[in-house]
C-alpha positions as CSV (number, residue, x, y, z in Angstrom):
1,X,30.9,41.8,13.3
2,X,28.9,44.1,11.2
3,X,30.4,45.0,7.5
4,X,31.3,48.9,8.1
5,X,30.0,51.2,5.7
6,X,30.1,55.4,5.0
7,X,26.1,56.4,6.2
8,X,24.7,56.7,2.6
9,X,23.4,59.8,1.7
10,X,19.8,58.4,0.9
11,X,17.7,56.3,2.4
12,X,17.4,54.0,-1.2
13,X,21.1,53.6,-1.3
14,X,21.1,52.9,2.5
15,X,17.9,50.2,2.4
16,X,19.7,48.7,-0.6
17,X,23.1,48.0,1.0
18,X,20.9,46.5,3.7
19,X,18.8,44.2,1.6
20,X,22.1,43.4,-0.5
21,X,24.8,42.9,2.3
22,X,23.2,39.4,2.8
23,X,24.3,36.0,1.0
24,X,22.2,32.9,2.3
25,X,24.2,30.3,1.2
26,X,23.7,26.2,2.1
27,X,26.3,23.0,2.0
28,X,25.6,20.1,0.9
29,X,27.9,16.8,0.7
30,X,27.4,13.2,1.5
31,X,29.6,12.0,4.2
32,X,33.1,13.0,4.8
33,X,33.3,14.8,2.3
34,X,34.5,17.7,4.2
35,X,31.8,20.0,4.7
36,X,32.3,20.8,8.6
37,X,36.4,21.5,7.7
38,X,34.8,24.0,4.8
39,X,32.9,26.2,7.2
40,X,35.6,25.7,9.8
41,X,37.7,26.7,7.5
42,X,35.6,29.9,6.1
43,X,35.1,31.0,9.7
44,X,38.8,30.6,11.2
45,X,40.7,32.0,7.7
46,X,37.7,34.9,7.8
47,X,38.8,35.3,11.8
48,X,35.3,34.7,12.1
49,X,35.7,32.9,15.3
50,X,36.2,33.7,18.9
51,X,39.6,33.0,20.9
52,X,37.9,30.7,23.4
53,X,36.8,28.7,20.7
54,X,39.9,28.3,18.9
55,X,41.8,27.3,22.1
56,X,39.2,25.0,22.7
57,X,39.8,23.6,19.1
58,X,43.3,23.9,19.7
59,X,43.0,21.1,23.0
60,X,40.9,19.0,21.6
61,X,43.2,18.1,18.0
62,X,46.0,17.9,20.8
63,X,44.0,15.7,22.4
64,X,43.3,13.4,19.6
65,X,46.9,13.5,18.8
66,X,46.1,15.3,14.9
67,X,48.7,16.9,13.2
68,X,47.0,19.9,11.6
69,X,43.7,22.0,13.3
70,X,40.7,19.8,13.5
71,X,38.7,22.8,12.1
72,X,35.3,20.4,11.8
73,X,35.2,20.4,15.8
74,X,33.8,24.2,14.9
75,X,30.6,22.2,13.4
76,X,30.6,18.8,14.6
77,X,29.7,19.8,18.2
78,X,26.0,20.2,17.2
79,X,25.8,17.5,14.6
80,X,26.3,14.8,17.1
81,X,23.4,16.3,18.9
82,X,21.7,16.5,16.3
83,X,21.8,13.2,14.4
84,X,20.2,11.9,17.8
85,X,17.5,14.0,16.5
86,X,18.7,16.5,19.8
87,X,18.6,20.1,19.2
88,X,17.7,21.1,15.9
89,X,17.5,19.7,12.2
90,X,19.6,22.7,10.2
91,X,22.4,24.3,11.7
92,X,22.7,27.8,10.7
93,X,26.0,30.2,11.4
94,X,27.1,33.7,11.0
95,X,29.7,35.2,9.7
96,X,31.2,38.3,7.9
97,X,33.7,40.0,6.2
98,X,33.7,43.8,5.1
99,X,32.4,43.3,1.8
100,X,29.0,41.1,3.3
101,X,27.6,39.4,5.5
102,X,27.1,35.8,5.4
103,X,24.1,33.1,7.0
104,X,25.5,29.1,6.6
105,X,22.6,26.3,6.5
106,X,25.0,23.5,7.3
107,X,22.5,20.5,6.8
108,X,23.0,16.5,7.0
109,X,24.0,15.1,3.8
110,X,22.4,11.1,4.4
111,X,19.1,10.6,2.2
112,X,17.7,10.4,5.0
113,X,18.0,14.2,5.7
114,X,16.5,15.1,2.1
115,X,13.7,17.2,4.2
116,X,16.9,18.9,6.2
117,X,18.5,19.6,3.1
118,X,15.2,21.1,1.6
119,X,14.5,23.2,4.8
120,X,18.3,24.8,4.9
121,X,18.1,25.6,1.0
122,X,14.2,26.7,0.7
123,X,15.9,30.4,1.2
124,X,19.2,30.0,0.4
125,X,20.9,32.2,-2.8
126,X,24.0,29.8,-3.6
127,X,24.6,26.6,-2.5
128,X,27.9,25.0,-1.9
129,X,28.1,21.1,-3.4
130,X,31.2,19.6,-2.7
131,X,32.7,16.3,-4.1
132,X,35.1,14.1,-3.0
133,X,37.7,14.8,-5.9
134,X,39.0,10.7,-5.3
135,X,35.4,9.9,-5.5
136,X,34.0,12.3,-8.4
137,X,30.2,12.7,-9.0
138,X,28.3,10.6,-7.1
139,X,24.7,9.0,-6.4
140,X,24.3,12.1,-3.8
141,X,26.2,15.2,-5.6
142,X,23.0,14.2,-7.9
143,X,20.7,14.1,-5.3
144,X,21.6,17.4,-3.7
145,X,22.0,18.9,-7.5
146,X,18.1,18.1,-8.1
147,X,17.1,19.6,-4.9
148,X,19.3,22.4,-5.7
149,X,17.3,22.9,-8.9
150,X,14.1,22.1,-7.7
151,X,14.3,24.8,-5.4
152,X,15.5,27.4,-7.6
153,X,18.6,27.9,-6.1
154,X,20.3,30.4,-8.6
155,X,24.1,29.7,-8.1
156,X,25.7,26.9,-7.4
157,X,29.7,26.8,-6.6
158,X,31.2,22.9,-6.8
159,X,34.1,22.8,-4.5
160,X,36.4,19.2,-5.8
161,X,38.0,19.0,-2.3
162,X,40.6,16.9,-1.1
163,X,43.1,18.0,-4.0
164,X,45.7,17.6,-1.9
165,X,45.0,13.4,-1.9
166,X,45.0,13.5,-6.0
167,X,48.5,15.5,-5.9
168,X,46.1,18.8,-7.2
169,X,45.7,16.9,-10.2
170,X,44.3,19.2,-13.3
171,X,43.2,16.7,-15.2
172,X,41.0,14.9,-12.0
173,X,39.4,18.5,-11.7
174,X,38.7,18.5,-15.5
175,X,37.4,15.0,-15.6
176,X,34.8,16.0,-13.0
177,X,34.0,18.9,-14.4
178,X,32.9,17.4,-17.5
179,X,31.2,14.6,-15.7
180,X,28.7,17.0,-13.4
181,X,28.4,19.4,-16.3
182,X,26.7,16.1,-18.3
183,X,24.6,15.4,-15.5
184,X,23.7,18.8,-14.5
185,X,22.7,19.8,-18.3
186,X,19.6,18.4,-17.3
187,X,19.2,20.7,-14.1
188,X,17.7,23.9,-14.1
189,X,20.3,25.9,-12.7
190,X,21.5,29.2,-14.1
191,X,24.8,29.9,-12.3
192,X,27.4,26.9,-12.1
193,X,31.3,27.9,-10.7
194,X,34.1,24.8,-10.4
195,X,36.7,25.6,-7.8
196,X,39.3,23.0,-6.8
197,X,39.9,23.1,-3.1
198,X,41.4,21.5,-0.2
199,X,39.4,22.4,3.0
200,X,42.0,21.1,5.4
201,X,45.2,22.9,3.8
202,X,43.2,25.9,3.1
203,X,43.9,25.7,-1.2
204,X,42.1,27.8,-2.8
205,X,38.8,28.4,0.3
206,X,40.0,32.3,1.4
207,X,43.1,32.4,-0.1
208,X,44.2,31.3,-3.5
209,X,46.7,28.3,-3.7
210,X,50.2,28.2,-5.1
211,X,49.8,24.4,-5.3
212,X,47.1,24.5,-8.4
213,X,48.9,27.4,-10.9
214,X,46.9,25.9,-13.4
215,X,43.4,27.3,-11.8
216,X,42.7,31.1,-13.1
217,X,39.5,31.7,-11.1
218,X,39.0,33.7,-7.3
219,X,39.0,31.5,-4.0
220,X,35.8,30.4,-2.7
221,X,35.4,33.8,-0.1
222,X,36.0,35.9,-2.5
223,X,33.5,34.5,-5.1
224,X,31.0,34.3,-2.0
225,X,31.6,37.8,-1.3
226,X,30.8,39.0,-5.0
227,X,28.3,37.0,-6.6
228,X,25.6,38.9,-7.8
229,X,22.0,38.6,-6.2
230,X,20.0,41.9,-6.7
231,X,18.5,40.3,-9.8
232,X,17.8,37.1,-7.4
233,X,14.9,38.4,-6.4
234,X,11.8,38.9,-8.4
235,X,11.2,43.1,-8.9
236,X,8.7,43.0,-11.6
237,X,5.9,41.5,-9.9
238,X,4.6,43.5,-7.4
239,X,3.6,41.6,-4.0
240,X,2.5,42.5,-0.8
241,X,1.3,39.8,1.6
242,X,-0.6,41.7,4.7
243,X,0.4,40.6,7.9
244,X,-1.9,42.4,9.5
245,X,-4.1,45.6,9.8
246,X,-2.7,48.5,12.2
247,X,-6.1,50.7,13.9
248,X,-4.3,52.1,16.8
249,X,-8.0,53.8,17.9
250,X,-6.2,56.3,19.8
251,X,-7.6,59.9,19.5
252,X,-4.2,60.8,17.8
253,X,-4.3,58.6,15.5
254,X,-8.2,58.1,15.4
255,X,-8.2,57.4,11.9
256,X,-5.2,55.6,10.6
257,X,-5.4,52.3,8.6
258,X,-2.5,50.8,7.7
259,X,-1.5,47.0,6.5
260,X,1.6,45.8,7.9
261,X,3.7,43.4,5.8
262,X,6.6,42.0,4.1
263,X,7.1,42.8,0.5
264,X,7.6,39.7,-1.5
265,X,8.2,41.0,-5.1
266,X,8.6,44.0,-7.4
267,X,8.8,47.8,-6.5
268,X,5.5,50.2,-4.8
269,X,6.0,53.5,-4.9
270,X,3.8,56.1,-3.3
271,X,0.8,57.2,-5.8
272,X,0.9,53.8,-7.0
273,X,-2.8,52.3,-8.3
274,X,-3.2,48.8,-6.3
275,X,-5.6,45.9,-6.2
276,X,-6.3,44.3,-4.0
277,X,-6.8,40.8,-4.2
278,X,-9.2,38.0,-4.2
279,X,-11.7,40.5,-3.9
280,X,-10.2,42.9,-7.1
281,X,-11.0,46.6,-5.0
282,X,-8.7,49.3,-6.5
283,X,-7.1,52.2,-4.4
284,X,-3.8,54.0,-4.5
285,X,-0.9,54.2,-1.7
286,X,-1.3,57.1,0.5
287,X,2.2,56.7,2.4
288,X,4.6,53.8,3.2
289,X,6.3,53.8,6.0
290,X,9.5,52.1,7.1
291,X,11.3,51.5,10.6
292,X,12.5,54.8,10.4
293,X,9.6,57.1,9.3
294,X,8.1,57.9,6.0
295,X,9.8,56.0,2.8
296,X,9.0,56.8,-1.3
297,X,9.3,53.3,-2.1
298,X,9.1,49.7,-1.2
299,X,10.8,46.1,-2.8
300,X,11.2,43.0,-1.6
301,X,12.2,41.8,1.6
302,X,11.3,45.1,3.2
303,X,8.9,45.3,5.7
304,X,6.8,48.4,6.2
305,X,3.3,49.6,7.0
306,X,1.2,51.1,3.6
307,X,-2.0,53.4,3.9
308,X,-4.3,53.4,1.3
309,X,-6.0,56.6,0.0
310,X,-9.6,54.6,-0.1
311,X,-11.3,52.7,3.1
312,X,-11.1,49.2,1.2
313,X,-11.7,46.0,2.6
314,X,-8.1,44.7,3.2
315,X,-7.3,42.1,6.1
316,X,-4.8,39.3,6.8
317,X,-4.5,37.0,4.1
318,X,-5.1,39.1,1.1
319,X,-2.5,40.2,-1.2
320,X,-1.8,43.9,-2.7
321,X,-0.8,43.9,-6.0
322,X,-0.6,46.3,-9.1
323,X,-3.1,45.8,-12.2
324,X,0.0,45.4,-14.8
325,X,1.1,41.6,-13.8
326,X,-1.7,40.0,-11.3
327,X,-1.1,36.9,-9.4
328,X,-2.9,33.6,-10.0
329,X,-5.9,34.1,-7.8
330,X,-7.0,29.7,-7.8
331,X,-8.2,27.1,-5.6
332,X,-6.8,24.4,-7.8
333,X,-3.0,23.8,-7.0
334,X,-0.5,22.0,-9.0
335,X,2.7,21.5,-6.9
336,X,6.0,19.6,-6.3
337,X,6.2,18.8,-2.5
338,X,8.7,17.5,-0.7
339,X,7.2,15.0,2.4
340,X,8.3,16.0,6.1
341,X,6.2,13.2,8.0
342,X,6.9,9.7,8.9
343,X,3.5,9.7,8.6
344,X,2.5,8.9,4.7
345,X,0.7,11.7,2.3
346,X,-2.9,10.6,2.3
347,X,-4.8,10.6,-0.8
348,X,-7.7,12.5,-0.7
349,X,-6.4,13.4,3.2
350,X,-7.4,17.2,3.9
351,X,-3.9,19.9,5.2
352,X,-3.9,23.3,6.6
353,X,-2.1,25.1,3.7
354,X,-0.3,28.0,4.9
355,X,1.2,30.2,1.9
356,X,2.2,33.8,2.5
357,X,0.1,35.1,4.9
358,X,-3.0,33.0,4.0
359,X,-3.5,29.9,5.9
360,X,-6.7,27.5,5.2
361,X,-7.9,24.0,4.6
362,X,-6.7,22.2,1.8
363,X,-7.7,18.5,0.2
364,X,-4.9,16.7,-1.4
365,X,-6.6,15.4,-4.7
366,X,-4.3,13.8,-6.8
367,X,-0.9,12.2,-6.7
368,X,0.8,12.9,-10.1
369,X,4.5,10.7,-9.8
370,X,6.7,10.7,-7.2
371,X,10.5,11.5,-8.4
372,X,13.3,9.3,-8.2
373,X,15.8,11.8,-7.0
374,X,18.8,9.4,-7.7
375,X,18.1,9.1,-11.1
376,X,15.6,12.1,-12.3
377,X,13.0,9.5,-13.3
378,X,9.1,9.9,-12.9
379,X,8.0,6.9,-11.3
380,X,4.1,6.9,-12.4
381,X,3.5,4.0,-11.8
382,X,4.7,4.7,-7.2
383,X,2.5,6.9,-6.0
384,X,3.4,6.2,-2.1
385,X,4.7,9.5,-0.7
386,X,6.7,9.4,2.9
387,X,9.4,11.0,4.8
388,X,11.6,12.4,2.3
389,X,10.2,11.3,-0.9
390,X,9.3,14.4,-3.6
391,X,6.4,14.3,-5.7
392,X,4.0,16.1,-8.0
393,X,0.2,16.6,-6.2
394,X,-3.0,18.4,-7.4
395,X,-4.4,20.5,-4.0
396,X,-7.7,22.0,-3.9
397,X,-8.2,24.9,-1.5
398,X,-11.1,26.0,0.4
399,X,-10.3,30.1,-0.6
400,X,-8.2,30.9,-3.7
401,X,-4.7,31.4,-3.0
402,X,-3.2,34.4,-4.6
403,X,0.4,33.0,-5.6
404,X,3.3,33.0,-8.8
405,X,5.0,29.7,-9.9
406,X,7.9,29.1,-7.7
407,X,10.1,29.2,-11.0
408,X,8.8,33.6,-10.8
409,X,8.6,33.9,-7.1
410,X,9.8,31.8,-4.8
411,X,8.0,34.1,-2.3
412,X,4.5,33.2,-3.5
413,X,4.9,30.0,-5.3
414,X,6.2,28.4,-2.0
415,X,3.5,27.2,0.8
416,X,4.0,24.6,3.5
417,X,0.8,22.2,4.4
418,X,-0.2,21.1,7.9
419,X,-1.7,18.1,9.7
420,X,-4.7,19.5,11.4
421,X,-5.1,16.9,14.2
422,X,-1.3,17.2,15.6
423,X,-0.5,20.6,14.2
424,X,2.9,19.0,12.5
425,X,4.3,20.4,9.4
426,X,4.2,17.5,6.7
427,X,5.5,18.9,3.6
428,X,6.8,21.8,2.2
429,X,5.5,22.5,-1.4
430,X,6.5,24.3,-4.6
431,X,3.4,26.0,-6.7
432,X,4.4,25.0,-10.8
């Protein structure tokens, strides 16, 4: 199930279509609200799903003694694993169509979950909010809104589902569009789409629907399949991460040097002047090379190898960059983290911080506020954080980390800290 393609006649075009062919995209609902009929829905309309499975759908709903398809038996399976903390936290699926391909983070929707919810979004493009259109906006469309927005998620789509049990109503879609729009004024999110939908007819979620004539815009797969993300990505600043340093020591290759990474922002071409940073060393790029052989230029997420044309010091950890827009090389971090542990955030309690490629001790100095994510509000005056709670923290680092503000990369403004003693991760954290 690979999106077929003519063999572009350059190896640009052809890493581009690559890099681009991918939308990320999470769901996030409280409780029957019909996410698992959604992606059940997306995956069986998309024929996205395999005949065994569809039989076994088709038994089961039998079974139960349900009219139409029970397409949420595609999803549920795992969840009841999961919410006996079984398997695993975020549920991720695959699908495609020609036109892309697609990776779900279906995560919990209880309060509970917030740390799910952040994990399954932290690399998501769009997310997927749906509300229950009897229901409206509700204490956790908010919730899941905020996180949305705190994670710089750069389109939302808000699916009002369950049309069908408000007759397809117009003016119930209109009166919660103009009641999220209020709320979501105070968001920072740049890309919001309103589609009315109902997930176990099928209205409007691959095909559109006869029963809402009043509704102008695309169905949900095709706006999934055409939202724009090549800007997502930062290509200005220019950030490479080394992964690590390749010495073969072979007597072919007696002297090569190259450092192996990910890129995680803006374009390097060969010829181009570097630094080379903490320690600020200067060289230019030699040769980049891809999985295929030599390449002209690389941008974010490609991974390749770089030589350099001076023996600098380079090693894990550090960060190339170009001298036009350098990083923030600092070992004071302000951050907004979100807590993983059941285990409380200790003040003054010292973390492994592990951001790009750079991993070392960290002591957590202050605690800011800690957000009220029903309401927005700053509570200054709570500075418990536990499982699930997101707050503002001053970090100091034992080595400067060479990072961006998540708001300009979320590549280099995201880190995650560790407890040192168990090895657990305990927060995940956003650099402002």
């Amino acid at each position: 199930m690979t999106a077929s393609t003519p063999a572009p006649a350059h190896q640009h075009t052809d890493q581009h279509y690559l890099a681009m062919d991918l939308l990320r995209f999470t769901t996030a609902g409280s409780v029957d609200d019909g996410k698992s009929t959604l992606i059940g829905r997306l995956l069986y309309d998309s024929k996205s799903i395999f005949e065994d499975q569809l039989d076994a759908i088709e038994r089961a709903t039998e079974q139960r003694g349900e009219e139409h398809l029970n397409l949420s038996l595609l999803t549920d399976g795992l969840r009841a694993e999961r919410e006996q903390g079984i398997t695993i936290d975020v549920a991720y699926r695959y699908f495609a169509t020609p036109r892309r391909k697609f990776i779900v983070a279906d995560t919990p929707g209880h309060i509970q979950y917030t740390r799910n919810m952040v994990t399954g979004a932290s690399t998501a493009n769009l997310a997927i909010i749906l509300i229950d259109a009897r229901k409206g906006v509700i204490e956790q469309t908010c919730r899941h809104s905020f996180i949305a927005s705190l994670l710089r998620i750069p389109h939302v789509v808000v699916c009002v589902n369950k049309m069908d049990l408000v007759d397809y109503s117009e003016a119930r879609f209109n009166e919660i569009v103009a009641s999220y729009s209020e709320f979501a004024s105070r968001l920072e999110i740049p890309d919001i789409k309103f589609i009315p939908i109902s997930a176990l007819h099928g209205d409007n979620v691959v095909d559109r629907s006869a029963k809402m004539p009043w509704y102008q815009g695309s169905a949900l797969l095709y706006t999934l399949e055409t939202v724009y993300i090549g800007s997502d990505v930062n290509h200005i600043d220019a950030r490479f991460p080394v992964q690590t340093v390749i010495r073969p020591n072979t007597d072919e290759h007696h002297d090569f040097r190259g450092f192996a990474g990910r890129v995680a922002g803006g374009v390097f071409k060969v010829g181009d002047e570097i630094v080379s940073q903490p320690s600020g060393l200067t060289s230019r790029i030699k040769s980049i090379q891809g999985p295929s052989g030599d390449i002209a230029e690389a941008f974010a997420p490609m991974s390749v190898v770089m030589t350099l044309e001076d023996e600098i010091d380079v090693s894990r950890g550090d960060t190339i960059t170009k001298a036009n827009n350098p990083p923030h090389v600092t070992q004071d971090v302000e951050a907004m983290i979100c807590w993983f542990s059941d285990k409380k955030l200790v003040p003054n309690g010292k973390y492994i911080i592990r951001h790009t490629t750079r991993e070392a001790k960290s002591v957590i100095k202050a605690v800011r506020y800690k957000v009220n994510i029903n309401t927005l509000h700053k509570a200054e005056g709570d500075l418990e954080i536990g499982m699930n709670d997101i707050g503002r923290i001053q970090l100091r680092t034992a080595v400067p980390l060479i990072s961006d503000s998540y708001q300009r990369n979320r590549n280099t403004g995201s880190f995650i800290l560790i407890d040192e003693f168990s090895n657990a991760t305990v927060a995940a954290g956003m650099i402002l």
